[in-house]
C-alpha positions as CSV (number, residue, x, y, z in Angstrom):
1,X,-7.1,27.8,-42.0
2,X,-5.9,30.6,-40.0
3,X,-2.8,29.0,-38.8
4,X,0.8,29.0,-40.1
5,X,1.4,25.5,-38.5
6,X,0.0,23.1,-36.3
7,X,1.9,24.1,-32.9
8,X,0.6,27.2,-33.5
9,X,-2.9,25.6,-33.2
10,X,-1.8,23.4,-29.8
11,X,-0.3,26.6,-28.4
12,X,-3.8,28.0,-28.9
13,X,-5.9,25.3,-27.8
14,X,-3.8,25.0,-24.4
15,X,-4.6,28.1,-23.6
16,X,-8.1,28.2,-25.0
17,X,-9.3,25.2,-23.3
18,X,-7.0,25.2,-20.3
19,X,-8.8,23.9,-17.6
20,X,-10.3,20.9,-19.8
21,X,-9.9,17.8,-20.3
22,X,-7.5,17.0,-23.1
23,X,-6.9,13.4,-23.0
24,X,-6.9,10.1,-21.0
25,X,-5.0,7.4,-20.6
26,X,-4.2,3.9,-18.3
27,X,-2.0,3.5,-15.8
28,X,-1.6,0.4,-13.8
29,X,-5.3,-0.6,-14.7
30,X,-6.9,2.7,-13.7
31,X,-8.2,5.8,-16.2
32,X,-5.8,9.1,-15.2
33,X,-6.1,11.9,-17.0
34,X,-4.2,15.3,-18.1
35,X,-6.0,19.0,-18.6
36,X,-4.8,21.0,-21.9
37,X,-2.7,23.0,-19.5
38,X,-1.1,20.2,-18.4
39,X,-0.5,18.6,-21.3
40,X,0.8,21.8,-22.6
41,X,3.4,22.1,-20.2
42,X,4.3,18.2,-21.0
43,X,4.9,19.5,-25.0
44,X,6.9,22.8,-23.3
45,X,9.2,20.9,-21.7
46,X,9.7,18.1,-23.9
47,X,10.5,21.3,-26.5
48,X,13.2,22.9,-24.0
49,X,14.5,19.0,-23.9
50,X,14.4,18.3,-27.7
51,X,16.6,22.3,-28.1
52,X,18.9,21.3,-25.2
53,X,19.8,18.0,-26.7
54,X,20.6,19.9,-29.8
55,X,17.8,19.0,-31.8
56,X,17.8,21.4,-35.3
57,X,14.9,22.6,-37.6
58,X,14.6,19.7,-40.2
59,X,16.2,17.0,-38.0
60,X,14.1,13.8,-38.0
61,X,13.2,12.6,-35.1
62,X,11.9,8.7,-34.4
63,X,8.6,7.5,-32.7
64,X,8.5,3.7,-32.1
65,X,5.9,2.9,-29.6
66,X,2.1,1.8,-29.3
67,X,-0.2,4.7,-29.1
68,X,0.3,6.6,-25.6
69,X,-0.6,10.0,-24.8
70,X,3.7,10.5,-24.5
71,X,3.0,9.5,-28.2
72,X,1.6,13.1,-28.7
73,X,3.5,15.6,-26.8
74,X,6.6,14.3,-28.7
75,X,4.8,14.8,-32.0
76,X,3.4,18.1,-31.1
77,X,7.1,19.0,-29.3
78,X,9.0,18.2,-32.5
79,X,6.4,20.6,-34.6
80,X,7.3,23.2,-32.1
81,X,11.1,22.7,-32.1
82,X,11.4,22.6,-36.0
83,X,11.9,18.8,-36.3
84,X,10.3,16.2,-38.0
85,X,8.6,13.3,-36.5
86,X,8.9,10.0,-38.1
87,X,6.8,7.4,-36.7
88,X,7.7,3.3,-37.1
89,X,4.7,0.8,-36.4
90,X,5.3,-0.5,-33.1
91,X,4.5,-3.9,-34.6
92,X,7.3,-3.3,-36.6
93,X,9.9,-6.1,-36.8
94,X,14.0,-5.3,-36.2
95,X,14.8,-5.4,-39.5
96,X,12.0,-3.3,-40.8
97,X,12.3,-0.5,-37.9
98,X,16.4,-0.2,-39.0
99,X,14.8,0.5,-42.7
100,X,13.5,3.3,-41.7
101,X,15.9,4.8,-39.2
102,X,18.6,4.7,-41.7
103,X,16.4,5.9,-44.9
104,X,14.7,9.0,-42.9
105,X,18.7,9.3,-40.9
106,X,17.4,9.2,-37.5
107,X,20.0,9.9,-34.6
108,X,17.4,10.5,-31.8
109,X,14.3,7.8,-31.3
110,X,11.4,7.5,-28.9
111,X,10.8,4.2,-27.6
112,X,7.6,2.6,-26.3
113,X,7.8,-1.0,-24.4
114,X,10.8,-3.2,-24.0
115,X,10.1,-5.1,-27.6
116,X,11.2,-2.0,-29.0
117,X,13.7,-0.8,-26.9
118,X,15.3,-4.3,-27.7
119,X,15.2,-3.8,-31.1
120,X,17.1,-0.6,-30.8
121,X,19.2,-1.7,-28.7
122,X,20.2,-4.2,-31.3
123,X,20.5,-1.9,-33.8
124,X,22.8,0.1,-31.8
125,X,24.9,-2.8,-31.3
126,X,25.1,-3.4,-34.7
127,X,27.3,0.5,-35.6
128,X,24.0,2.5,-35.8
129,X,24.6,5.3,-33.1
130,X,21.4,6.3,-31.8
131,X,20.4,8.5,-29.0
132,X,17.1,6.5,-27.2
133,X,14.3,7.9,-24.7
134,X,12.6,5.4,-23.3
135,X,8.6,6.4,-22.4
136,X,8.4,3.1,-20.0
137,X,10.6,3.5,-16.8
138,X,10.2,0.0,-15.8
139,X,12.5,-1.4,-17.9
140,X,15.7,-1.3,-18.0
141,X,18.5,0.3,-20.3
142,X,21.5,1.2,-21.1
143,X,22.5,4.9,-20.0
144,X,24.9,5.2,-22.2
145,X,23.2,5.8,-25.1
146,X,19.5,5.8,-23.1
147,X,17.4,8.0,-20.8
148,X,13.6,7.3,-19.2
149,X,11.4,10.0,-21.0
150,X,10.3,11.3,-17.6
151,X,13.8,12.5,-16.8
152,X,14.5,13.6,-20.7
153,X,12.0,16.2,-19.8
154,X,13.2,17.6,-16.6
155,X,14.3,20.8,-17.8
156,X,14.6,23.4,-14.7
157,X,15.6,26.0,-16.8
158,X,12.3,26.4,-19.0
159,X,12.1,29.9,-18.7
160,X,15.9,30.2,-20.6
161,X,13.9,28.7,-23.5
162,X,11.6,30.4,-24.5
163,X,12.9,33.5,-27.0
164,X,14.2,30.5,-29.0
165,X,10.9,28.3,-29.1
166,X,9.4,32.0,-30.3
167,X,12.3,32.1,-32.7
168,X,11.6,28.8,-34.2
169,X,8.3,28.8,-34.4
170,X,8.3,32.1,-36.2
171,X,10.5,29.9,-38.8
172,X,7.4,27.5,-39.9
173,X,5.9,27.6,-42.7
174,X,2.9,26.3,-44.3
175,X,4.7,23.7,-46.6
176,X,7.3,22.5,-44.3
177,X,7.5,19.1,-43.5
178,X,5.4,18.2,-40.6
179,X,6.3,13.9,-40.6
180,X,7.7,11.6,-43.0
181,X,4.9,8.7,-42.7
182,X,6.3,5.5,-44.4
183,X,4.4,3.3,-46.6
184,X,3.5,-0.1,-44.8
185,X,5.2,-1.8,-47.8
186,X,3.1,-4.3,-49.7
187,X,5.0,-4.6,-53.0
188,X,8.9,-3.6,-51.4
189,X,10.6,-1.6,-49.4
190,X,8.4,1.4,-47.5
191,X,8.6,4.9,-49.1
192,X,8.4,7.9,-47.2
193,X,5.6,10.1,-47.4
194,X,6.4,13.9,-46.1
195,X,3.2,15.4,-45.4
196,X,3.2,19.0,-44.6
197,X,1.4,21.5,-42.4
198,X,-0.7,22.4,-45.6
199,X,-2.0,19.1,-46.3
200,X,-3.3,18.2,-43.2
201,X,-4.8,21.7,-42.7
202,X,-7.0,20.9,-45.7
203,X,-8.4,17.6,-44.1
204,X,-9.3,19.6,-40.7
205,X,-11.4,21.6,-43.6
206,X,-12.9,18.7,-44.9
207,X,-14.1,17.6,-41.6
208,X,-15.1,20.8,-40.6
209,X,-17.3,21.4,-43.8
210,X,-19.6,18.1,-42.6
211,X,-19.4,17.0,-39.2
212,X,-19.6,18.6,-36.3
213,X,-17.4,17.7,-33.7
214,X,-17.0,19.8,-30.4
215,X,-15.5,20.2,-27.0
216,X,-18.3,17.9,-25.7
217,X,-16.7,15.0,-27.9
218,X,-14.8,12.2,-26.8
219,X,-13.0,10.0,-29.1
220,X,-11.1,6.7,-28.3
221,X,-7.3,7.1,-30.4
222,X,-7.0,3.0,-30.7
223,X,-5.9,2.8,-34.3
224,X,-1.9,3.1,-34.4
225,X,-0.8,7.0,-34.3
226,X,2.4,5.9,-37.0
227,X,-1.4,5.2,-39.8
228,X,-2.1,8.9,-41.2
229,X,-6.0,8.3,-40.7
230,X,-5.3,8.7,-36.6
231,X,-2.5,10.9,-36.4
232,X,-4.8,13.7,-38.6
233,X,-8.4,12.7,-36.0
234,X,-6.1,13.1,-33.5
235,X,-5.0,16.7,-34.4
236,X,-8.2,17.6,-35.5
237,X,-9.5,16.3,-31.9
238,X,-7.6,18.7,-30.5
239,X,-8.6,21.5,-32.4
240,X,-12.0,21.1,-31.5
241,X,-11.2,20.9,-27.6
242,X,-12.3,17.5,-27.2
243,X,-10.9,14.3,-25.2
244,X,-9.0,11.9,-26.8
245,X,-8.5,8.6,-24.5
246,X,-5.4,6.5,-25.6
247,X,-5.1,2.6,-25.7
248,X,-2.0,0.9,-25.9
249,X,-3.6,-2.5,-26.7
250,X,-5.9,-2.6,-29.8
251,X,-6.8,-6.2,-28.7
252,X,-8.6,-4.4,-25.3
253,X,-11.0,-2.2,-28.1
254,X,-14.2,-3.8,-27.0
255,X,-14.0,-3.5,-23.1
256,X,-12.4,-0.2,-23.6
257,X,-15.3,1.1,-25.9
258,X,-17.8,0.4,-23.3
259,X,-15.2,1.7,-20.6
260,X,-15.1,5.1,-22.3
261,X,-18.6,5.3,-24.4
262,X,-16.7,7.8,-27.2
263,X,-19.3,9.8,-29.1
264,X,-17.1,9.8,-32.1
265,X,-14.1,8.1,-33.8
266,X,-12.0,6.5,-36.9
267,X,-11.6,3.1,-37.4
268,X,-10.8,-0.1,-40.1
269,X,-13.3,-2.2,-40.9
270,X,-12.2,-5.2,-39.1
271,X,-13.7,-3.7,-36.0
272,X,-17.2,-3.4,-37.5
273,X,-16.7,-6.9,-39.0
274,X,-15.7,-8.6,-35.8
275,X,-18.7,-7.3,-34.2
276,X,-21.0,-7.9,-37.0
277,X,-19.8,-11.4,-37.4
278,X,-20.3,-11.9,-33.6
279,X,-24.0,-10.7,-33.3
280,X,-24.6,-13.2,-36.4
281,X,-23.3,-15.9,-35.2
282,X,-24.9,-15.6,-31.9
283,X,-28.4,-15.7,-33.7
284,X,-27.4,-18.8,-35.9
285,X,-28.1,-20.5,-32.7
286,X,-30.7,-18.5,-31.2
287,X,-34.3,-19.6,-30.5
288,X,-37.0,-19.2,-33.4
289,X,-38.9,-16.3,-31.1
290,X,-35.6,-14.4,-30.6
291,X,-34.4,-14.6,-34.5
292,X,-37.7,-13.5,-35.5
293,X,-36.9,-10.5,-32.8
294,X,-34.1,-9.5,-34.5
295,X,-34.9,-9.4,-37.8
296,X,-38.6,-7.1,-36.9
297,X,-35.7,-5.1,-34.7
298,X,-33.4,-4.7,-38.1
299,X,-36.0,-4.2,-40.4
300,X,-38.3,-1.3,-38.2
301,X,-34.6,0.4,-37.5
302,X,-33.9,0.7,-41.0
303,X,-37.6,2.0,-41.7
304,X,-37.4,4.5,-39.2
305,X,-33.5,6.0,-39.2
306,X,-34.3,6.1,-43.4
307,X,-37.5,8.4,-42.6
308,X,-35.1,10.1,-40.2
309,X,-32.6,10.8,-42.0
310,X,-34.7,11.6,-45.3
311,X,-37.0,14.3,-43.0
312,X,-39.5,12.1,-43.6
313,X,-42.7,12.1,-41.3
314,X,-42.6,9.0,-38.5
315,X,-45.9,7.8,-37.4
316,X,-46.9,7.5,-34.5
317,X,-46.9,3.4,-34.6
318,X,-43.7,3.2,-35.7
319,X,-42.1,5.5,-33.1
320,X,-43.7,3.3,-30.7
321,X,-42.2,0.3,-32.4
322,X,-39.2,1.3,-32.7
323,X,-39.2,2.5,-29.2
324,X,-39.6,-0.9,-28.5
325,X,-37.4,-2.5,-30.4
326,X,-34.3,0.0,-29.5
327,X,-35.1,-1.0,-25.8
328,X,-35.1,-4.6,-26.6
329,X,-32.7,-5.4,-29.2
330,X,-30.7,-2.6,-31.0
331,X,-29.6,-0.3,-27.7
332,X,-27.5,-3.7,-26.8
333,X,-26.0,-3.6,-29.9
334,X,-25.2,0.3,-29.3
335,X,-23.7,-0.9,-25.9
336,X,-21.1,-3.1,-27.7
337,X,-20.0,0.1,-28.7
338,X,-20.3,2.1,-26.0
339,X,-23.6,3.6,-26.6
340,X,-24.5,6.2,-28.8
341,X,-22.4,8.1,-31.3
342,X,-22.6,11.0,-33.5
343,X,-20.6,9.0,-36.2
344,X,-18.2,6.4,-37.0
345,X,-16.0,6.1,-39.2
346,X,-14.2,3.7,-41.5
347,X,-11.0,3.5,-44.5
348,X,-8.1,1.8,-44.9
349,X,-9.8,-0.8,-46.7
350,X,-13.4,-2.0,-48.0
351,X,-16.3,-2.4,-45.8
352,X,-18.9,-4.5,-46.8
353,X,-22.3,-3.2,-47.7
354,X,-24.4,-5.4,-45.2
355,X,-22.3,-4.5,-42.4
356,X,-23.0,-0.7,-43.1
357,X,-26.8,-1.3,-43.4
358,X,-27.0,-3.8,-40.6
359,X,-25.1,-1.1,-37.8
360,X,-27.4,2.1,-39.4
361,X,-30.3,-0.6,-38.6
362,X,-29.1,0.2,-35.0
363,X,-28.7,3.4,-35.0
364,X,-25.2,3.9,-36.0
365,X,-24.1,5.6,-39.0
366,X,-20.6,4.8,-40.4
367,X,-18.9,6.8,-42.8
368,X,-17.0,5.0,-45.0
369,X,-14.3,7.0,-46.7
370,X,-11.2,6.2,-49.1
371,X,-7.9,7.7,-49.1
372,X,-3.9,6.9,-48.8
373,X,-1.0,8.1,-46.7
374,X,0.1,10.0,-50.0
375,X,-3.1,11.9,-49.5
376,X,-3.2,12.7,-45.8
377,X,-5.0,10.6,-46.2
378,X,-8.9,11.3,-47.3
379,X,-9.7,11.6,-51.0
380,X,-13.4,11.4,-50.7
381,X,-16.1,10.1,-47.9
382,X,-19.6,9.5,-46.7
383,X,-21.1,12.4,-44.5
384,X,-23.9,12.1,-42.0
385,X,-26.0,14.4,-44.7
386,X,-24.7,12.8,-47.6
387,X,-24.2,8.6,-47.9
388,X,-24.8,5.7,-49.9
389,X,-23.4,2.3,-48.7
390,X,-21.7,0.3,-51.1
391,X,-19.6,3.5,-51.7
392,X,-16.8,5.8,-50.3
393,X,-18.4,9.0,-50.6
394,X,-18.1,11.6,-53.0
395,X,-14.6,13.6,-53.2
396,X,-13.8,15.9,-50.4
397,X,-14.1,19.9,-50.7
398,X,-11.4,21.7,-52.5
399,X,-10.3,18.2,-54.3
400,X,-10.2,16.6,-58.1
401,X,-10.9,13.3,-58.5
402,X,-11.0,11.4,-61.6
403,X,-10.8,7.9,-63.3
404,X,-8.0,7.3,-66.1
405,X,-8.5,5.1,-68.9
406,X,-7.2,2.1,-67.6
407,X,-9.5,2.9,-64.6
408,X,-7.1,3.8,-62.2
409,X,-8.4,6.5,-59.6
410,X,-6.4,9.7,-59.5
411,X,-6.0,13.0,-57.6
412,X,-5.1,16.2,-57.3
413,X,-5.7,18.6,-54.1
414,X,-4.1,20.3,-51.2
415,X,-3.8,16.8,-49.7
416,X,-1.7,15.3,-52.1
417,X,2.0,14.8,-50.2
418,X,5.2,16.6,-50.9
419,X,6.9,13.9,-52.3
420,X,8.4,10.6,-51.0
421,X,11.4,11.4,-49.0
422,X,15.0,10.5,-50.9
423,X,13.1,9.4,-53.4
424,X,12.2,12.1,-56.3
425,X,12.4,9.1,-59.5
426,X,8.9,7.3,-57.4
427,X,7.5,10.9,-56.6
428,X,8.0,12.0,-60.2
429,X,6.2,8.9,-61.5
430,X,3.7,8.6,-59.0
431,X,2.7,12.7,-59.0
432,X,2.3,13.6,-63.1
433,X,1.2,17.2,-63.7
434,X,-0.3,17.5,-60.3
435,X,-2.1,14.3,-60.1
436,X,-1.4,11.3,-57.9
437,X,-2.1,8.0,-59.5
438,X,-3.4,6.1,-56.4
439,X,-3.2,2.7,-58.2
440,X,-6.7,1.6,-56.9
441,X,-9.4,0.9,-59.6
442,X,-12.7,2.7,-59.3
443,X,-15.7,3.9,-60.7
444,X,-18.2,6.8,-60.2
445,X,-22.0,6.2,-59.9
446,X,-24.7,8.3,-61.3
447,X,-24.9,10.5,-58.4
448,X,-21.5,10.7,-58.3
449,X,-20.3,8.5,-55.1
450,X,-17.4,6.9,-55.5
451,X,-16.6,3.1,-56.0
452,X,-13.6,1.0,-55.1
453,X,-13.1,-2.0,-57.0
454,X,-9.4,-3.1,-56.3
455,X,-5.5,-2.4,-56.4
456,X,-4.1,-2.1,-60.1
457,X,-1.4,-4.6,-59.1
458,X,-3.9,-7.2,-56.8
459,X,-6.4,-7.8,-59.9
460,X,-6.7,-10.9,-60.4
461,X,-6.1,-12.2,-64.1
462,X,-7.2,-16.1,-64.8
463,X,-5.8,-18.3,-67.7
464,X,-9.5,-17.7,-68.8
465,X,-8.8,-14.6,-69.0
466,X,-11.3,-13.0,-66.6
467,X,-10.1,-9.9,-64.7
468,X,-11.0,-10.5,-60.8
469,X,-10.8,-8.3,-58.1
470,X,-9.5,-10.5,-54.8
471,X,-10.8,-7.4,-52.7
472,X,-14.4,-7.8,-53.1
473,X,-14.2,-12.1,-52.5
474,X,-12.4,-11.5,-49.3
475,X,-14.5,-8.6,-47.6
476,X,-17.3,-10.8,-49.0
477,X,-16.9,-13.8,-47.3
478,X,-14.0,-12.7,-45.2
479,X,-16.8,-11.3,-43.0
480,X,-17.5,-14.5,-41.5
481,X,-17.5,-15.2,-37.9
482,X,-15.5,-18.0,-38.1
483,X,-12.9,-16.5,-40.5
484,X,-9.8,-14.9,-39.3
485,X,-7.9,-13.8,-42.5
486,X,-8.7,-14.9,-46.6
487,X,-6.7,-14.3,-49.4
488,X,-8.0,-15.2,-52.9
489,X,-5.6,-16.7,-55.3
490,X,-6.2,-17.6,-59.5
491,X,-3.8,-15.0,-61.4
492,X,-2.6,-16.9,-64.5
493,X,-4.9,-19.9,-63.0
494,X,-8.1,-22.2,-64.3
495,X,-10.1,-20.9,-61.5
496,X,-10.5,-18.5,-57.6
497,X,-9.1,-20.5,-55.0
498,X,-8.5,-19.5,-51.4
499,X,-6.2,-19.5,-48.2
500,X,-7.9,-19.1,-45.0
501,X,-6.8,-19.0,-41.4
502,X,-9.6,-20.1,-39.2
503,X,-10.8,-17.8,-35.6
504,X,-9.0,-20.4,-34.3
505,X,-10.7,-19.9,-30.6
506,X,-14.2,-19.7,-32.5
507,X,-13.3,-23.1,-34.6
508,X,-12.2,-25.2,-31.0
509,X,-15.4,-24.1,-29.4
510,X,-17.5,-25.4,-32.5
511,X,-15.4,-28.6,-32.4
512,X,-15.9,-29.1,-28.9
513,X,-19.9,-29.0,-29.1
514,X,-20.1,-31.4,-32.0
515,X,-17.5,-33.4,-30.6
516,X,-14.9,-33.6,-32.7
517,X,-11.2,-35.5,-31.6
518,X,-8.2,-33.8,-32.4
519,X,-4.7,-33.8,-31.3
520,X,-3.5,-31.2,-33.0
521,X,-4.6,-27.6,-35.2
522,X,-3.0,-29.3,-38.4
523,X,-5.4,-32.5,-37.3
524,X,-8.4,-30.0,-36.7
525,X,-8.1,-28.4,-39.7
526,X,-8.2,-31.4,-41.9
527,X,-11.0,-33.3,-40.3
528,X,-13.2,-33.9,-42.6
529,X,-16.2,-32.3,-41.0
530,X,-14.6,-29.2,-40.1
531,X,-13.5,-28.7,-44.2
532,X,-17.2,-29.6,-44.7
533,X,-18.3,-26.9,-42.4
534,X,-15.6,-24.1,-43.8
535,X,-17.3,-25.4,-47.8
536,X,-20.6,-24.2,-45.9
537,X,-19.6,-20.9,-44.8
538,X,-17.5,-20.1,-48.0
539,X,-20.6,-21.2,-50.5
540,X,-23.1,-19.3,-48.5
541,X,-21.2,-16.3,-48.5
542,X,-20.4,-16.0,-52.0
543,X,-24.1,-15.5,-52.9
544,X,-23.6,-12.2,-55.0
545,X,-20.4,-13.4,-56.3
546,X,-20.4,-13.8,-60.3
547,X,-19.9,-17.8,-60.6
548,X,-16.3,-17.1,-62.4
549,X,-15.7,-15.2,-58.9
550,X,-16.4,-18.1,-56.6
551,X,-13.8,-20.1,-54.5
552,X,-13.4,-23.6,-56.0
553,X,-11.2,-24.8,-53.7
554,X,-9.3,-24.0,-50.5
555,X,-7.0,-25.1,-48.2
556,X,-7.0,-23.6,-44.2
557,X,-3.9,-23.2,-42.7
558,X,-2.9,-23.7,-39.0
559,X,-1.4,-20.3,-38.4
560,X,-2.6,-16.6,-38.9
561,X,-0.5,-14.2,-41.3
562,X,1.6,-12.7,-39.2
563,X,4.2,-9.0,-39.3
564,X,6.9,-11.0,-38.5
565,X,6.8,-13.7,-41.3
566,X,6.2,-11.0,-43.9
567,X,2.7,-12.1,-44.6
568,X,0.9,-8.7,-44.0
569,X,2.1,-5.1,-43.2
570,X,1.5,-3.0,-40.1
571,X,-2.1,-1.9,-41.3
572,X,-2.7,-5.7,-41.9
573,X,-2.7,-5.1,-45.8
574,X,-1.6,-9.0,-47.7
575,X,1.3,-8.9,-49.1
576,X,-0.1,-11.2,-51.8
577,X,3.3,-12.0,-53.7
578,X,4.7,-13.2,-50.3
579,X,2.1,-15.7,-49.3
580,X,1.9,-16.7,-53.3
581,X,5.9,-17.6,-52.6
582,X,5.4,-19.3,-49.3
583,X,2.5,-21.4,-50.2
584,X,3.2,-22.2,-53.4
585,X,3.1,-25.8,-52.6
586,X,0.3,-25.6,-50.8
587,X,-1.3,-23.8,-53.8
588,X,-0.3,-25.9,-56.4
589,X,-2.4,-28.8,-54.7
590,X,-5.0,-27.1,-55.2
591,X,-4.7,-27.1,-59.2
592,X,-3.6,-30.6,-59.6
């Protein structure tokens, strides 16, 4: 990588691309946008502003906010000043969001809406002096220890600036700390990941080597910027010159997919799922003709995007065929979407097998790939010239991967992170000799694609003593339209049970069409008939599950994990031992 840092690379691309679109974003309802030129005088200024308020090299610096282009000029203006940004989930709770301020020492934050803001402000209140810019000015704060964003940034004296914005930027180096990423937290407290300029130079490389992405790309930003696997697309978006579109509220993904038809973009799988999971249950209740129409679609998609993909010859007849069927059937599906796309992609967590095959049926590829913040995050990945579902890929370039005895997957790389910040006893037994112990489970196959199996501390052990991975039972049945949320249960126990929280709006609609009374969710979920129903769905689901896998029992309960209650972290990981603890009652019954 030719660069030094990543503001040198921004700098660049402002210039290069200058009269391009850069990004776009919503604004009372309607689509504005902002050229690179003007988005690189939003960073300049916000750099004079960050230097004026007497921001120092090394200082951290707080984001707290849902993902807004505002989001990215203070990222890319505290990479030019010298600072360090420092992102907190904007689902982040009080409580957790203080955590981090006072661990990473943050004097100066960046808020989004008025939840946060109010949380700060709270803080604040409580002896935590903080200086707060506020990126919504429609609400309303404090001005003593609070200013809108908009006016943070009116600096008239830009010009006065700029030998020192040369001078610091001169100062960067390769292995300075670009952001301190904090863990989302599933077995404690957070730990701070510092990433540097180096690691995430190495990812842009790994993309680079296998996809192509270009100036004529457009990519929807819709996971949360404060998750690693968004923050380095979103750099690497820019480096390419393409548009990067911002939405605020994840929950709007579908309409805003086929709003702004991206050609490319990262994801979790519990958008693929969601989808999948809806187009299945639509044809549970479909007519014979038009189930017998989808299956001929799947099945002659498959046929003919394997022959493509395998430069394989494609007769005439099943051009025509599949000409056919794409107009009929699997184009609607690519609509969902927002038509075509050069790739997708998915990590964070497992994706399930059929869900891959079933959206490459219709033309869309997903590459699923594996890595963790402490990596930058990608460790290894499927490529549009190189995938086989079921997996995560093979190991990116320039990267070691391999499997310790007790089967734990580990690392070593350009990715791996600097160390945890204020923390060097949990860097120094998590990084040994240059490799990272990731603490997932895996397993190579013969032609050397990598397999996930589980979490070292989420295996399941049963009085039986049968080791059980909870992973694979809840992407499994977990895919279900009318699931919201699973998690397995049976360590040190005769047998796999289950919590689930029902789609709750999917669940009322079945109950109103077969007519069942309720007064209640408690009363909904107990009825016999809907527990009957739920004994369906879980049994037919757990097809390829090993009988010793299988849920036995379950119980469904009338409320979703939630942030707040401490059920599941920011990237919607379970945080198993809580939910064990909170429903240990409700457990128990199930072992009586």
């Amino acid at each position: 990588m030719k660069y030094e840092h990543i503001g040198q690379m921004i700098v660049e691309k402002v210039k290069e691309y200058a009269d391009h679109t850069a990004l776009r974003f919503k604004d009372d309802n309607a689509w504005k946008a902002l050229t690179y030129s003007e988005f690189g005088l939003k960073i300049n200024s916000l750099v004079c502003a960050l230097i004026n308020a007497d921001v120092q090299r090394g200082d951290n610096v707080g984001i707290y906010s849902a993902n807004r282009y505002e989001w990215a000029v203070t990222d890319f203006a505290c990479i030019i000043t010298g600072a360090v940004s420092v992102p907190i989930y904007a689902t982040n709770t009080k409580e957790q969001a203080r955590f981090v301020i006072k661990d990473a020492g943050i004097n100066l934050i960046f808020v989004g809406n008025e939840a946060q803001y109010h949380n700060i402000e709270s803080i604040i209140s409580e002896d935590m002096p903080l200086k707060v810019i506020s990126y919504d000015s429609k609400i309303n704060i404090n001005p003593s220890f609070a200013l809108y964003f908009n006016d943070f940034i009116d600096i008239k004296n830009s010009s006065d600036f700029k030998d020192e914005i040369h001078r610091r930027q001169e100062q960067i180096k390769k292995n300075d700390t670009t952001t301190i990423i904090y863990t989302s937290g599933t077995t404690g407290n957070p730990k701070g990941v510092m990433l540097t300029h180096g690691n995430l130079f190495h990812q842009w490389e790994s993309v680079d080597a296998n996809f192509n992405v270009s100036s004529k790309d457009t990519s929807l930003c819709f996971l949360p910027l404060s998750h690693v696997y968004e923050r380095m697309w979103s750099y690497y978006v820019y480096l390419k010159g393409a548009v990067h579109t911002y939405l605020e509220d994840p929950k709007k993904i579908i309409e805003t997919l086929q709003e702004v038809r991206p050609t490319a973009m990262v994801s979790v799988p519990r958008l693929y799922e969601k989808i999948y999971a809806t187009v299945m249950n639509r044809q549970e209740t479909a007519s014979f003709i038009k189930k017998l129409l989808f299956k001929q679609a799947l099945k002659t998609g498959e046929t003919y995007y394997t022959a493509l993909q395998n430069n394989q010859p494609i007769s005439f007849g099943l051009k025509l065929k599949h000409k056919i069927f794409d107009k009929l059937v699997l184009s609607k599906i690519r609509d969902v979407v927002g038509g075509d796309k050069n790739f997708f992609s998915a990590g964070g967590a497992p994706l399930e097998k059929s869900i891959e095959e079933f959206f490459f049926a219709c033309g869309l590829l997903i590459c699923q790939g594996y890595g963790l913040t402490e990596t930058s995050p990608m460790i290894s990945y499927n490529t549009p010239a190189s995938f086989k579902f079921g997996t995560v890929g093979k190991p990116v370039p320039n990267c070691r991967v391999k499997i310790a005895e007790n089967g734990e997957i580990q690392v070593k790389g350009p990715q791996v992170m600097k160390g945890y910040y204020n923390n060097p006893e949990k860097t120094a037994e998590d990084i040994v000799d240059g490799w990272f112990k990731t603490g997932d489970v895996g397993e190579f196959d013969q032609d050397g694609f990598l397999k996930i199996t589980d979490r070292i501390k989420d295996l399941i052990i049963t009085s039986g003593g049968k080791n059980i991975a909870p992973q694979h039972i809840e992407t499994l049945v977990g895919k279900d339209f009318f699931i919201e949320q699973i998690v397995a249960i049976g360590d040190n126990r005769k047998f796999i049970s289950a919590l689930v929280t029902p789609s709750f709006e999917a669940l009322e609609t079945w109950a109103g069409k077969k007519g069942i009374p309720y007064n209640s969710i408690d009363e909904l979920i107990n009825h016999p008939r809907v527990l009957k129903f739920y004994r369906k769905r879980i049994d037919y689901h757990s097809k390829l599950l090993a009988q010793y896998e299988t849920i036995k029992k379950f119980r469904l309960i009338p409320k979703p994990f939630t942030i707040e209650d401490g059920e599941i972290t920011p990237t919607l990981k379970l945080k198993r031992k809580n939910i064990n603890e909170k429903y240990n009652g409700l457990i128990d019954s199930m072992y009586e």
